[in-house]
PDB file of N, CA, C and O in Angstrom:
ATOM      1  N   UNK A   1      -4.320  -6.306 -18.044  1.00  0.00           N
ATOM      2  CA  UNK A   1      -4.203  -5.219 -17.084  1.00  0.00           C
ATOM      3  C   UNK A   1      -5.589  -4.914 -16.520  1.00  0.00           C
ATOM      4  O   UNK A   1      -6.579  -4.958 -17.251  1.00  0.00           O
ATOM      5  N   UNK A   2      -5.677  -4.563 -15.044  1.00  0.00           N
ATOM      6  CA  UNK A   2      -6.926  -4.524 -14.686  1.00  0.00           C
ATOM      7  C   UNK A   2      -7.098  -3.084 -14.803  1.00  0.00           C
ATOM      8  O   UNK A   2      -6.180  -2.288 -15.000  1.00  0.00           O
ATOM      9  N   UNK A   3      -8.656  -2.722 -14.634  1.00  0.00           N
ATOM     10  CA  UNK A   3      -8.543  -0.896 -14.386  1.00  0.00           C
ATOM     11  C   UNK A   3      -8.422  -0.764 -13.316  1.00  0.00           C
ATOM     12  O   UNK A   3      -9.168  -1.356 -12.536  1.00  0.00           O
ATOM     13  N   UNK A   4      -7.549  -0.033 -12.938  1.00  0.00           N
ATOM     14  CA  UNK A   4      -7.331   0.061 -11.798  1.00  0.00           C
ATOM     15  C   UNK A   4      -7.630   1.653 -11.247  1.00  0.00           C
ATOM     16  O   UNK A   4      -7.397   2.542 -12.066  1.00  0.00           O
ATOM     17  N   UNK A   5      -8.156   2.074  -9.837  1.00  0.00           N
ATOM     18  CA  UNK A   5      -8.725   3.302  -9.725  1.00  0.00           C
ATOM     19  C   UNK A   5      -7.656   4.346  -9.720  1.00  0.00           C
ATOM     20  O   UNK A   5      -6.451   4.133  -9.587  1.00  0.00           O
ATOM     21  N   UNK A   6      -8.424   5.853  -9.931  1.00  0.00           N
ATOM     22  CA  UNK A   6      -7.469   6.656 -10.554  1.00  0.00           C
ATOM     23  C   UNK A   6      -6.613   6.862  -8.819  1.00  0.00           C
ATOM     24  O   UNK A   6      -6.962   6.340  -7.761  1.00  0.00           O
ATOM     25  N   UNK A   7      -5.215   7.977  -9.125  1.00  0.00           N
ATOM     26  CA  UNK A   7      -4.679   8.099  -7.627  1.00  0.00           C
ATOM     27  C   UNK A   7      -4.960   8.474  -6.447  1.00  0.00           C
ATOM     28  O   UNK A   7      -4.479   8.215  -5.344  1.00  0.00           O
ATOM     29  N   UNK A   8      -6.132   9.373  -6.950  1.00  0.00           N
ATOM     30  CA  UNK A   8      -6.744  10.456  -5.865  1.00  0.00           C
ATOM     31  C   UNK A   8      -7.938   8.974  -5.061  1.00  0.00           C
ATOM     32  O   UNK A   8      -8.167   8.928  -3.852  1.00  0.00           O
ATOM     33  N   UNK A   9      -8.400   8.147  -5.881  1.00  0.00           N
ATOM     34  CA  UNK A   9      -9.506   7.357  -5.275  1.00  0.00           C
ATOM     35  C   UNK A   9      -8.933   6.448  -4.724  1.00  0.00           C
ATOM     36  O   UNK A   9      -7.809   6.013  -4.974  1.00  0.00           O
ATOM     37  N   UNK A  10      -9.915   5.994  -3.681  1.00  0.00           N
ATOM     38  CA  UNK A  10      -9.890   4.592  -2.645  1.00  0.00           C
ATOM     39  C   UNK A  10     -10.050   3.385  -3.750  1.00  0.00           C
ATOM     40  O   UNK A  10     -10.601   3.433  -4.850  1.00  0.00           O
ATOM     41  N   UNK A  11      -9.246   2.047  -2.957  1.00  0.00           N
ATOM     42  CA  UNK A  11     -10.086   1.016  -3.816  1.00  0.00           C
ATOM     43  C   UNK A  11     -11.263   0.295  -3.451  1.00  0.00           C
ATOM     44  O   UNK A  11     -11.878   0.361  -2.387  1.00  0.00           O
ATOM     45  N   UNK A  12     -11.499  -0.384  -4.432  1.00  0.00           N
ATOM     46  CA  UNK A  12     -12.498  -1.061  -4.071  1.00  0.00           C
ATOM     47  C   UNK A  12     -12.151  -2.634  -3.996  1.00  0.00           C
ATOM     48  O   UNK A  12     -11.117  -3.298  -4.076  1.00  0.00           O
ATOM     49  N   UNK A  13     -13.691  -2.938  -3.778  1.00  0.00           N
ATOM     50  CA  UNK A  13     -13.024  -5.000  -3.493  1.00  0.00           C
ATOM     51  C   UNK A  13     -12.864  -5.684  -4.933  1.00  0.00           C
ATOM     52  O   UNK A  13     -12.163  -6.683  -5.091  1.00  0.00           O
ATOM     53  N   UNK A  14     -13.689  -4.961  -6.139  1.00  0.00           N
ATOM     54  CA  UNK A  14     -13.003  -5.539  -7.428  1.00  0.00           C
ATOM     55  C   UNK A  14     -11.651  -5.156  -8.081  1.00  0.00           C
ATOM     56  O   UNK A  14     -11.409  -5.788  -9.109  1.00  0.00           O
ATOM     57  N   UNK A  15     -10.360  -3.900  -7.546  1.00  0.00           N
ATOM     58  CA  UNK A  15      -9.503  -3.209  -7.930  1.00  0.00           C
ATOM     59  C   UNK A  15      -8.740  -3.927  -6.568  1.00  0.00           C
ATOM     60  O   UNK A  15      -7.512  -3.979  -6.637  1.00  0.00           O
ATOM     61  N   UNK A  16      -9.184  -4.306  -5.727  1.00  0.00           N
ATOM     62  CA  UNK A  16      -8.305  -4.856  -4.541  1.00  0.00           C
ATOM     63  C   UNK A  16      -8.038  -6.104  -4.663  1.00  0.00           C
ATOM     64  O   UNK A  16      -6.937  -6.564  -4.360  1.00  0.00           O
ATOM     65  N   UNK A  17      -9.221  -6.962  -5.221  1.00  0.00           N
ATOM     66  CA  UNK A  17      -8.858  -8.683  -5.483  1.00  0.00           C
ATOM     67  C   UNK A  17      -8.313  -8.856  -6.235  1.00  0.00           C
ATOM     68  O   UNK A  17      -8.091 -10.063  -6.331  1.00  0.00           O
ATOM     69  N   UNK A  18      -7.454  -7.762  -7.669  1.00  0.00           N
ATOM     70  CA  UNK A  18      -6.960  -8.209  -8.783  1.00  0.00           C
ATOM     71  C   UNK A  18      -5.261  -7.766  -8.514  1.00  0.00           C
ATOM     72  O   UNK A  18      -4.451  -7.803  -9.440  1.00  0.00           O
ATOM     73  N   UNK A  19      -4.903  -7.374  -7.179  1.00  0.00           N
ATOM     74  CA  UNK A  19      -3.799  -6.574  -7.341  1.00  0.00           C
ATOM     75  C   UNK A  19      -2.959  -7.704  -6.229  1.00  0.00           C
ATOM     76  O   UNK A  19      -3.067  -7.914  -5.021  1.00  0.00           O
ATOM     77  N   UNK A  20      -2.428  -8.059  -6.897  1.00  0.00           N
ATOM     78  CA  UNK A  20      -0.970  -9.350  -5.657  1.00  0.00           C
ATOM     79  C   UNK A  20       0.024  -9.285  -5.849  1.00  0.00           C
ATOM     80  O   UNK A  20       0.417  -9.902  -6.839  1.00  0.00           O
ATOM     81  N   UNK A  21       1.019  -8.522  -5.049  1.00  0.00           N
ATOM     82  CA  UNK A  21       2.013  -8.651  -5.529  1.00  0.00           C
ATOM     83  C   UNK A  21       2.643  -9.842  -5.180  1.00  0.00           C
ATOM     84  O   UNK A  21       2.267 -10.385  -4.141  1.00  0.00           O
ATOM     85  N   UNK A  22       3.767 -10.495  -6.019  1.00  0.00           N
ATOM     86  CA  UNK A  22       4.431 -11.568  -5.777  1.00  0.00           C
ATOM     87  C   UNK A  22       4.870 -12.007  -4.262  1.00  0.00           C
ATOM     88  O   UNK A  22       4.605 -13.167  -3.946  1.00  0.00           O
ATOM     89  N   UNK A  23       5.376 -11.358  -3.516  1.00  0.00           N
ATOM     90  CA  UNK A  23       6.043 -11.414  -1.961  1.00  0.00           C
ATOM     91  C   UNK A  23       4.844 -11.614  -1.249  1.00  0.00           C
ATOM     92  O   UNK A  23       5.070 -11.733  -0.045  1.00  0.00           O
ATOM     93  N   UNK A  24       3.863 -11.681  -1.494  1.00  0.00           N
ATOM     94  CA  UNK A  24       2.320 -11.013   0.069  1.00  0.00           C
ATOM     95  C   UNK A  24       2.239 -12.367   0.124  1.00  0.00           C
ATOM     96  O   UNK A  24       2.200 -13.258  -0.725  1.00  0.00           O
ATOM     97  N   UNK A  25       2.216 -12.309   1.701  1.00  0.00           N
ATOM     98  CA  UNK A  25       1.688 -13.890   2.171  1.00  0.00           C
ATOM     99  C   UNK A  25       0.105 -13.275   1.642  1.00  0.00           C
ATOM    100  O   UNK A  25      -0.509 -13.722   0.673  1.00  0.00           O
ATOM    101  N   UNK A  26      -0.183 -12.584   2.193  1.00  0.00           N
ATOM    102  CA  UNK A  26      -1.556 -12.026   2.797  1.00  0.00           C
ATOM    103  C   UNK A  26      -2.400 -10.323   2.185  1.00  0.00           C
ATOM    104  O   UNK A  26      -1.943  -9.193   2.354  1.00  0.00           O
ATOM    105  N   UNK A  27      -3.505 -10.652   1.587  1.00  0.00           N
ATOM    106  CA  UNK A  27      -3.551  -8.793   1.371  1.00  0.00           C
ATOM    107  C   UNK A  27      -5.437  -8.440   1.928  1.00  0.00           C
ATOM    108  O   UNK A  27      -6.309  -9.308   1.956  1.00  0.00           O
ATOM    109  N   UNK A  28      -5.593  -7.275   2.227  1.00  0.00           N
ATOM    110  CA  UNK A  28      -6.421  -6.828   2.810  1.00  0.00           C
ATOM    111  C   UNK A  28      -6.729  -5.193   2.446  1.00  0.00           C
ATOM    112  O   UNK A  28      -5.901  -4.299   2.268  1.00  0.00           O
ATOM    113  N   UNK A  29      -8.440  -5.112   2.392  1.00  0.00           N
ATOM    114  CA  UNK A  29      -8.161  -3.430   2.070  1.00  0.00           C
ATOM    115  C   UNK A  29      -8.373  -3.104   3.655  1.00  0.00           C
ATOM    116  O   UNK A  29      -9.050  -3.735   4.467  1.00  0.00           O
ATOM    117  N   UNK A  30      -7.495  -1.784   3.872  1.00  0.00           N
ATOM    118  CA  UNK A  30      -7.254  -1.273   4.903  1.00  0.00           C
ATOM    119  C   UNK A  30      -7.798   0.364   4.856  1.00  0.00           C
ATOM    120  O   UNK A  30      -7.008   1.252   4.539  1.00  0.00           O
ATOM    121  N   UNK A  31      -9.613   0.746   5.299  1.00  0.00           N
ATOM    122  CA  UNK A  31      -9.572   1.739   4.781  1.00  0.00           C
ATOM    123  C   UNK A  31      -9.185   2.353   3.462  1.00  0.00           C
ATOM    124  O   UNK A  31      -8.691   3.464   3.270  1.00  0.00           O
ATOM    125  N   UNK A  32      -9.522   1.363   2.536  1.00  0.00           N
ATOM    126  CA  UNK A  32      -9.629   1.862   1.293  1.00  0.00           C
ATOM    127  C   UNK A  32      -8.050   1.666   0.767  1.00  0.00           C
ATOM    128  O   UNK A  32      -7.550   2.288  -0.170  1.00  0.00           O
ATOM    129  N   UNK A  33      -7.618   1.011   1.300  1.00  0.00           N
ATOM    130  CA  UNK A  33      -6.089   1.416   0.899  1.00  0.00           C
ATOM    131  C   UNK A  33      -6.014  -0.326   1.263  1.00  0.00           C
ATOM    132  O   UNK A  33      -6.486  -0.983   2.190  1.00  0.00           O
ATOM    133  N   UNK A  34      -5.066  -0.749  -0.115  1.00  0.00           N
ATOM    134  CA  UNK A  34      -4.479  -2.112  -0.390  1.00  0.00           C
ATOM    135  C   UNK A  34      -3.442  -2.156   0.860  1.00  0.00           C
ATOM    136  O   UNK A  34      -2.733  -1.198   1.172  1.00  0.00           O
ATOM    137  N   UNK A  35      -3.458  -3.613   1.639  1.00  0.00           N
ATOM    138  CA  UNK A  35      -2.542  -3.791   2.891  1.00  0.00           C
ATOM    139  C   UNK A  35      -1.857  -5.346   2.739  1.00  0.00           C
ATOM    140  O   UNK A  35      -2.358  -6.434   3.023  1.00  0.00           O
ATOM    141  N   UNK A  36      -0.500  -5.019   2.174  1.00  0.00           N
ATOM    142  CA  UNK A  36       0.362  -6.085   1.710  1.00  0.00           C
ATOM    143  C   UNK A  36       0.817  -6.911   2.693  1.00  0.00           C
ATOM    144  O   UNK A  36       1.664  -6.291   3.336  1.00  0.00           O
ATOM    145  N   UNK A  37       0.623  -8.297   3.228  1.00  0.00           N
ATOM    146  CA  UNK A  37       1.316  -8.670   4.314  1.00  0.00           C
ATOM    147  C   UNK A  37       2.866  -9.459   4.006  1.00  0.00           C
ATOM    148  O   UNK A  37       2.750 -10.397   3.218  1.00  0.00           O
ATOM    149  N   UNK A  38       3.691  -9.315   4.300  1.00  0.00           N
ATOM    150  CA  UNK A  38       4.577  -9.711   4.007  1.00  0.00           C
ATOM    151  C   UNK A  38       6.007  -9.386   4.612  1.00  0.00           C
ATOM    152  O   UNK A  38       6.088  -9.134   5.815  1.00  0.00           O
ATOM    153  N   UNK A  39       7.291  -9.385   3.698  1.00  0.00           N
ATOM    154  CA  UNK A  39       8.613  -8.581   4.597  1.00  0.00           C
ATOM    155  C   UNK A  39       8.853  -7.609   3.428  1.00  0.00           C
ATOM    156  O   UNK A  39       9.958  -7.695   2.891  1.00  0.00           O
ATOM    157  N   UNK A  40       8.148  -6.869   3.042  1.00  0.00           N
ATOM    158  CA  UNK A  40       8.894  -5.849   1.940  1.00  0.00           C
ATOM    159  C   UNK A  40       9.764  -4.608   2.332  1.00  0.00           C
ATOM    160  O   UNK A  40       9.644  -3.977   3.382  1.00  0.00           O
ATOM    161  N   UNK A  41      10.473  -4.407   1.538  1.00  0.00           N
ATOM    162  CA  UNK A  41      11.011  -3.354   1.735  1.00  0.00           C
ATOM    163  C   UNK A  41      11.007  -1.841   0.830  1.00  0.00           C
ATOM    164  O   UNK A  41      10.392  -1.679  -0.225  1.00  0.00           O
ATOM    165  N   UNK A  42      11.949  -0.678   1.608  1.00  0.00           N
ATOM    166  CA  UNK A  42      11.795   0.372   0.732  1.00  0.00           C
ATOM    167  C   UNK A  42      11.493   0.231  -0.725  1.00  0.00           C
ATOM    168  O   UNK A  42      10.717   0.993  -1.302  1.00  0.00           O
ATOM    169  N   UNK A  43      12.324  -1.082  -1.506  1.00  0.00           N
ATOM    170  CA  UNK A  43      12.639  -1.103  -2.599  1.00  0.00           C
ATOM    171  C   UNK A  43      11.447  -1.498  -3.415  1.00  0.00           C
ATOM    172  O   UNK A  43      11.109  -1.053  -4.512  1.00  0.00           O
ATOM    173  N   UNK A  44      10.818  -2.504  -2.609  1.00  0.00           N
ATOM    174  CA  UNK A  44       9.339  -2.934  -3.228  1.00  0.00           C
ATOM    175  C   UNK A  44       8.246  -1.247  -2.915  1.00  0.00           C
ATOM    176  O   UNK A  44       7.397  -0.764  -3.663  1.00  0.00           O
ATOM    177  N   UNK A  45       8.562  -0.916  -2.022  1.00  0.00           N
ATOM    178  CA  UNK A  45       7.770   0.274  -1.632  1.00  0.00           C
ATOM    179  C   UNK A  45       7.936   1.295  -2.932  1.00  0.00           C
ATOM    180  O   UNK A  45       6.934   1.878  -3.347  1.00  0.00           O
ATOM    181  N   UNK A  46       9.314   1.507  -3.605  1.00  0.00           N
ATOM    182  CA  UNK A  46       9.652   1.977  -4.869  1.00  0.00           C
ATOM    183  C   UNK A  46       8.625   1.128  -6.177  1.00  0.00           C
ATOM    184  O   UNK A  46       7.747   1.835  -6.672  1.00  0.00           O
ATOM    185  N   UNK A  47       8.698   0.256  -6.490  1.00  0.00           N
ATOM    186  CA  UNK A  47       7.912  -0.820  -7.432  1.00  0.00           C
ATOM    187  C   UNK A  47       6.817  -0.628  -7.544  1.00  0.00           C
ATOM    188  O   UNK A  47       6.346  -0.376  -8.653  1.00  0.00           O
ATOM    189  N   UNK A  48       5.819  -0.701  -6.089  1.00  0.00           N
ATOM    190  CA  UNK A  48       4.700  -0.584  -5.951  1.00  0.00           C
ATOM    191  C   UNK A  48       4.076   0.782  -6.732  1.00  0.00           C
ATOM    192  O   UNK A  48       3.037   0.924  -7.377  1.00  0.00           O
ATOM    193  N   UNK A  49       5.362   1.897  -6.329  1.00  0.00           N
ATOM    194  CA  UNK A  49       4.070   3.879  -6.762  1.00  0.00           C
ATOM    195  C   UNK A  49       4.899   3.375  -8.009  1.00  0.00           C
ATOM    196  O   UNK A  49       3.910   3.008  -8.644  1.00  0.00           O
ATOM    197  N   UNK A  50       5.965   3.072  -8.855  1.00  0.00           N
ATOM    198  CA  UNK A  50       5.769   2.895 -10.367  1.00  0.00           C
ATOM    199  C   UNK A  50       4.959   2.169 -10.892  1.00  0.00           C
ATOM    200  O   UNK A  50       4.482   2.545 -11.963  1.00  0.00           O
ATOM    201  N   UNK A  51       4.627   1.169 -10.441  1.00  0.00           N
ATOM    202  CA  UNK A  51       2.863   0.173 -10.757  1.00  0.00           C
ATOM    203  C   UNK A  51       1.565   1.108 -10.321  1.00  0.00           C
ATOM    204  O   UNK A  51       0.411   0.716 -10.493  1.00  0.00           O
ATOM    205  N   UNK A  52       1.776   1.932  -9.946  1.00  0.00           N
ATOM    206  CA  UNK A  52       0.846   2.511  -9.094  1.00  0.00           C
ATOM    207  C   UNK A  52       0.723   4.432  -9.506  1.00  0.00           C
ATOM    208  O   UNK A  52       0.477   5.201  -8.577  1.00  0.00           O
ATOM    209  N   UNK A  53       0.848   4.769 -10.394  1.00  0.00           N
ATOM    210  CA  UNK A  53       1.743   6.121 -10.448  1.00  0.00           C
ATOM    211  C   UNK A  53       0.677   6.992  -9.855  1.00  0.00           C
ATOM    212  O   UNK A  53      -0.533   6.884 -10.052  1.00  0.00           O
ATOM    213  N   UNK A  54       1.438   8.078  -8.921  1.00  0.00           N
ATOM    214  CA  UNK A  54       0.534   9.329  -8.524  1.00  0.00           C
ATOM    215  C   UNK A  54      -0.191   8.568  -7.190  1.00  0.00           C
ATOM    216  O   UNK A  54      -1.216   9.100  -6.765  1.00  0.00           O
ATOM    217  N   UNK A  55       0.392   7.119  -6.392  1.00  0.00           N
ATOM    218  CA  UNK A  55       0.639   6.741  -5.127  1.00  0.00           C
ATOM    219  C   UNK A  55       1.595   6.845  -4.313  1.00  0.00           C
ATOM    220  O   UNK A  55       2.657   7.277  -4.762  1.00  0.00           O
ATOM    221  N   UNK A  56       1.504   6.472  -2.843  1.00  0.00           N
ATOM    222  CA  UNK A  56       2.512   6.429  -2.074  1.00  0.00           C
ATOM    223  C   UNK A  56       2.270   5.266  -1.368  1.00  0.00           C
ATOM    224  O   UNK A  56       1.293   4.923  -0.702  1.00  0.00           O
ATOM    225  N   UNK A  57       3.332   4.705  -1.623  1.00  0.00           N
ATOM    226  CA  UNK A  57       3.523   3.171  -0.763  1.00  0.00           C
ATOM    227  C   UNK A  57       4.629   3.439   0.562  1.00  0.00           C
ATOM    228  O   UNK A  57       5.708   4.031   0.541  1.00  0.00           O
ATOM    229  N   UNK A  58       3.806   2.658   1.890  1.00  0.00           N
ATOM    230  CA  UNK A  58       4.663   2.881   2.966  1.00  0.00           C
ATOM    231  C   UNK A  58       4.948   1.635   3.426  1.00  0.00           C
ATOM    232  O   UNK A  58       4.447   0.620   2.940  1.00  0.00           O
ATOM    233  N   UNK A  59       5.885   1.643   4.524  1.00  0.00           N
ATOM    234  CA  UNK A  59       6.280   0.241   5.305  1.00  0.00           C
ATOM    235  C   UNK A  59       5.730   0.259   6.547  1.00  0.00           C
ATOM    236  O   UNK A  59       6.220   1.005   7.394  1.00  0.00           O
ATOM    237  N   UNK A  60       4.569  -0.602   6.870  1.00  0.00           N
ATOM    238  CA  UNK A  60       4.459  -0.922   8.041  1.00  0.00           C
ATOM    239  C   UNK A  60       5.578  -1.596   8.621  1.00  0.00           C
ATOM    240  O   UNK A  60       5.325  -2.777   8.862  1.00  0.00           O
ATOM    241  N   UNK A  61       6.459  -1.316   8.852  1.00  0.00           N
ATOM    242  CA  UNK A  61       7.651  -2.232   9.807  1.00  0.00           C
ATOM    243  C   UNK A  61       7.515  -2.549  11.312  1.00  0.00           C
ATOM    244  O   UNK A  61       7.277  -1.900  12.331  1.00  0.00           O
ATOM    245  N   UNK A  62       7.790  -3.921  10.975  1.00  0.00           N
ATOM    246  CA  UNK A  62       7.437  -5.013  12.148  1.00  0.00           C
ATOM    247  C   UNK A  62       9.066  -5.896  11.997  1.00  0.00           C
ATOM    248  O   UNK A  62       9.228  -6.821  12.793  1.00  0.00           O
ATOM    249  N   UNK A  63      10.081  -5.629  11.111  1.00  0.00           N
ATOM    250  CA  UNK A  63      11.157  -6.379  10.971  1.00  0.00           C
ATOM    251  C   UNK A  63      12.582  -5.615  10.391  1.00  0.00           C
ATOM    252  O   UNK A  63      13.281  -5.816   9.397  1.00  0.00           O
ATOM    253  N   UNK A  64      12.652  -4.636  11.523  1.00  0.00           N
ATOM    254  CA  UNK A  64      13.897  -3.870  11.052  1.00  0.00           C
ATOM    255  C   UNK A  64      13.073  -2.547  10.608  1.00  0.00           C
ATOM    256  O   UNK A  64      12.313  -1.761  11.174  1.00  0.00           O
ATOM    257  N   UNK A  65      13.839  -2.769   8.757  1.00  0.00           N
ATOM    258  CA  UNK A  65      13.421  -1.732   7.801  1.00  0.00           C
ATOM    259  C   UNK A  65      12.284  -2.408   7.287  1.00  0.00           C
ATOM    260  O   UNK A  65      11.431  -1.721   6.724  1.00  0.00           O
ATOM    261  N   UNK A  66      12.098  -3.817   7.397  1.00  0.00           N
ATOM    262  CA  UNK A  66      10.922  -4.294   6.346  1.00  0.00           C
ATOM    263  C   UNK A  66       9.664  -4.466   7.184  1.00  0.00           C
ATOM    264  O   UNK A  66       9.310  -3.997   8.266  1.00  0.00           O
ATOM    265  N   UNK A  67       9.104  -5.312   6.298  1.00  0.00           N
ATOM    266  CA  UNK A  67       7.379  -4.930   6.811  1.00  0.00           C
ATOM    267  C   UNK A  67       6.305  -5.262   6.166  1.00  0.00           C
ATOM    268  O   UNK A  67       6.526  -6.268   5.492  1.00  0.00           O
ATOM    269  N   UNK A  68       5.062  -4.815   6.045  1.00  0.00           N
ATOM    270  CA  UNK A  68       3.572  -4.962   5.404  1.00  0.00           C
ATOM    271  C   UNK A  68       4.068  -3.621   4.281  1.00  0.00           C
ATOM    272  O   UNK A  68       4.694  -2.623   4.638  1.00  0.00           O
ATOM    273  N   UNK A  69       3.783  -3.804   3.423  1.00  0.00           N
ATOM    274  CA  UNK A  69       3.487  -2.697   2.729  1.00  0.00           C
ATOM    275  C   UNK A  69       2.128  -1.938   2.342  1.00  0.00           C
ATOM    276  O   UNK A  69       1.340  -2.775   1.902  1.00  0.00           O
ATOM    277  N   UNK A  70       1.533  -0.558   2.347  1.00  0.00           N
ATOM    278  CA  UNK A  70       0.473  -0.008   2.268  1.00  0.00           C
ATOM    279  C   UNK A  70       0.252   0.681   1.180  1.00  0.00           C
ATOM    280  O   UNK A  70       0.924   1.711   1.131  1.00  0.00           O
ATOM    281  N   UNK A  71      -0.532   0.474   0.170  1.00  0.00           N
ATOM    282  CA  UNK A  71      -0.620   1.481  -0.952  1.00  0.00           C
ATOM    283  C   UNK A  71      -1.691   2.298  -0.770  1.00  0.00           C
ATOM    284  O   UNK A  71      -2.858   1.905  -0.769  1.00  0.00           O
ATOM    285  N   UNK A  72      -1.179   3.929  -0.546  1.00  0.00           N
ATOM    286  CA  UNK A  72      -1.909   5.208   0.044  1.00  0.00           C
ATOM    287  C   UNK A  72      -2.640   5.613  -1.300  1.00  0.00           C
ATOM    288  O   UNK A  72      -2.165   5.165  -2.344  1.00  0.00           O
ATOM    289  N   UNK A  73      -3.673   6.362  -1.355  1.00  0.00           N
ATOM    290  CA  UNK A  73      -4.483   7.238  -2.194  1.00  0.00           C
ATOM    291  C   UNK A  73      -3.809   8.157  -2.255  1.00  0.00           C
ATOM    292  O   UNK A  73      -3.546   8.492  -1.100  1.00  0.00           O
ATOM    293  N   UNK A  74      -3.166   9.052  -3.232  1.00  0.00           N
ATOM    294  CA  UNK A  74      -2.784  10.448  -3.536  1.00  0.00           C
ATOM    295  C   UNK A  74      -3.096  11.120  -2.495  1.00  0.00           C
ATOM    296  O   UNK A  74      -2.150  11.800  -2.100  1.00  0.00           O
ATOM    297  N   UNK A  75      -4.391  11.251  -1.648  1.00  0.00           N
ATOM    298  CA  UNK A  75      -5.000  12.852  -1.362  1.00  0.00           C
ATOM    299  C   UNK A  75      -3.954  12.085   0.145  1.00  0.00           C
ATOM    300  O   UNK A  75      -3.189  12.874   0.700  1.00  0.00           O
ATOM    301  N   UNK A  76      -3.993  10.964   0.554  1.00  0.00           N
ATOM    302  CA  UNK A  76      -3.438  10.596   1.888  1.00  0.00           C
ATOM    303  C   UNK A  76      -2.483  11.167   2.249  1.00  0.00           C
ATOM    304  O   UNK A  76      -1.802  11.616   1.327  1.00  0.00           O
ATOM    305  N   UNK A  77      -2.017  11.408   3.549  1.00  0.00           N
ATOM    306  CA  UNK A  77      -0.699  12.019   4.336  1.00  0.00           C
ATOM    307  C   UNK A  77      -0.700  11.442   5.594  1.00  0.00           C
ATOM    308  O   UNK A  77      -1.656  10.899   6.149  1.00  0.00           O
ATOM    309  N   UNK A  78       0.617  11.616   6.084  1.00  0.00           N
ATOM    310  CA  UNK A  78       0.732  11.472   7.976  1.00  0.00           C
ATOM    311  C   UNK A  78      -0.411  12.041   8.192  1.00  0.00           C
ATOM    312  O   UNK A  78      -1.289  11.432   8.803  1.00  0.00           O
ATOM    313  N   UNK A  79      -0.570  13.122   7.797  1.00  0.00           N
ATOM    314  CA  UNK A  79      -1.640  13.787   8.525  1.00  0.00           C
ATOM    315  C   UNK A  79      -3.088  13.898   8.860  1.00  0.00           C
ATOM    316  O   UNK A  79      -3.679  14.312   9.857  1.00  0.00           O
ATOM    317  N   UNK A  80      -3.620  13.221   7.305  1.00  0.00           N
ATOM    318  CA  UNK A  80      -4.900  13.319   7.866  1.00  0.00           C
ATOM    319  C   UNK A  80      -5.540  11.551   7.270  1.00  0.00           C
ATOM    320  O   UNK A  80      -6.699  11.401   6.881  1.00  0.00           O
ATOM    321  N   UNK A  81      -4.711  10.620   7.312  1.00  0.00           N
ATOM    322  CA  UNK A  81      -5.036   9.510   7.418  1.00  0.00           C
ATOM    323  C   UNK A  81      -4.172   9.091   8.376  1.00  0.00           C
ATOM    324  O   UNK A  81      -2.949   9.228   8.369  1.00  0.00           O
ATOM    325  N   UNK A  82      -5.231   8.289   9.662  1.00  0.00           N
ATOM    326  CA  UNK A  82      -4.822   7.168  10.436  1.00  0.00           C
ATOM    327  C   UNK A  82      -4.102   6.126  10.180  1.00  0.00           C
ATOM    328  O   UNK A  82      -3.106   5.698  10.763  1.00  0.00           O
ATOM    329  N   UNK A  83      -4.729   5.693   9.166  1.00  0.00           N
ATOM    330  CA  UNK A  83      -3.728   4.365   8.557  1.00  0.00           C
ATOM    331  C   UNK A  83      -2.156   4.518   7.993  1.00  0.00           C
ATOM    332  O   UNK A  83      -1.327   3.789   7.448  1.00  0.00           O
ATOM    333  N   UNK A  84      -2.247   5.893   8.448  1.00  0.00           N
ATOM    334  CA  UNK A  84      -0.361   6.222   7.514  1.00  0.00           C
ATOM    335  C   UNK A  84       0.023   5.157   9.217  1.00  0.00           C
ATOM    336  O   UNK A  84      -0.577   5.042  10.286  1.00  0.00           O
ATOM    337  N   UNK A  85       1.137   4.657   8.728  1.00  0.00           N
ATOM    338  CA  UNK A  85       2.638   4.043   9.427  1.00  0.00           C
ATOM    339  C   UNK A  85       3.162   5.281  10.711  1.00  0.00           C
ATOM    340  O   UNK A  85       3.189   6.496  10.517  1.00  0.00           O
ATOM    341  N   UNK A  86       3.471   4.712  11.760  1.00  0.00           N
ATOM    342  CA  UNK A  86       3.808   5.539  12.150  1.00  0.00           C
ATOM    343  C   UNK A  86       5.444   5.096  12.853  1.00  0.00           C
ATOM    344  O   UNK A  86       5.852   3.952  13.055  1.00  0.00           O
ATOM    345  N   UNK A  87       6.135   6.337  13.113  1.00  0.00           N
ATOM    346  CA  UNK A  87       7.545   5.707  12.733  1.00  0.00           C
ATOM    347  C   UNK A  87       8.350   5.456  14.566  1.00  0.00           C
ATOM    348  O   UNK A  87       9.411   4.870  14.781  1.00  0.00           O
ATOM    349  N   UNK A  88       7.537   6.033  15.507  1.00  0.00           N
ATOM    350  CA  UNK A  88       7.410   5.624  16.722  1.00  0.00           C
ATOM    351  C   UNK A  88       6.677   4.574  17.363  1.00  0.00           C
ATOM    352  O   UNK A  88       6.614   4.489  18.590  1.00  0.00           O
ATOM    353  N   UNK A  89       6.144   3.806  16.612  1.00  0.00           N
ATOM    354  CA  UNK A  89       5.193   2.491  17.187  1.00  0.00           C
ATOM    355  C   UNK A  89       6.159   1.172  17.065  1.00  0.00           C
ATOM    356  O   UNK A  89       5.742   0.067  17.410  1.00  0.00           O
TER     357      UNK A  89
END
């Protein structure tokens, strides 16, 4: 198990290179925040904050319901992070 940073913190590039989930073609930190490329869905978005506890995982959707998935920092919201998903784009 890696250490992985607490919920409230950003990651970094040693807490970001150890984290893959099975489905990602592709991963990237995005503003501090892990950026899954792939087709995931809600359900992996569920998987991810139980691997992840005291996160919020969103769907960038580009395919329906599915999408990139984003794993948010605790303190994150629509509101005052850019990088949240937005559900009109």
């Amino acid at each position: 198990m890696t250490n992985r940073p607490e919920p409230d913190q950003l990651f970094d590039i040693d807490a970001h290179s150890a984290t893959w989930p099975m489905g990602s073609e592709k991963i990237e930190l995005f503003a501090g925040h892990p950026l899954f490329y792939g087709v995931f869905d809600r359900v992996d978005a569920e998987a991810a904050e139980r691997a992840f506890p005291g996160r919020q995982a969103t769907i960038e959707r580009w395919y329906g319901d599915r999408g990139n998935l984003i794993l948010h920092a605790s303190t994150c919201t629509p509101e005052n992070c850019p990088e949240w998903p937005r559900d009109d784009a």
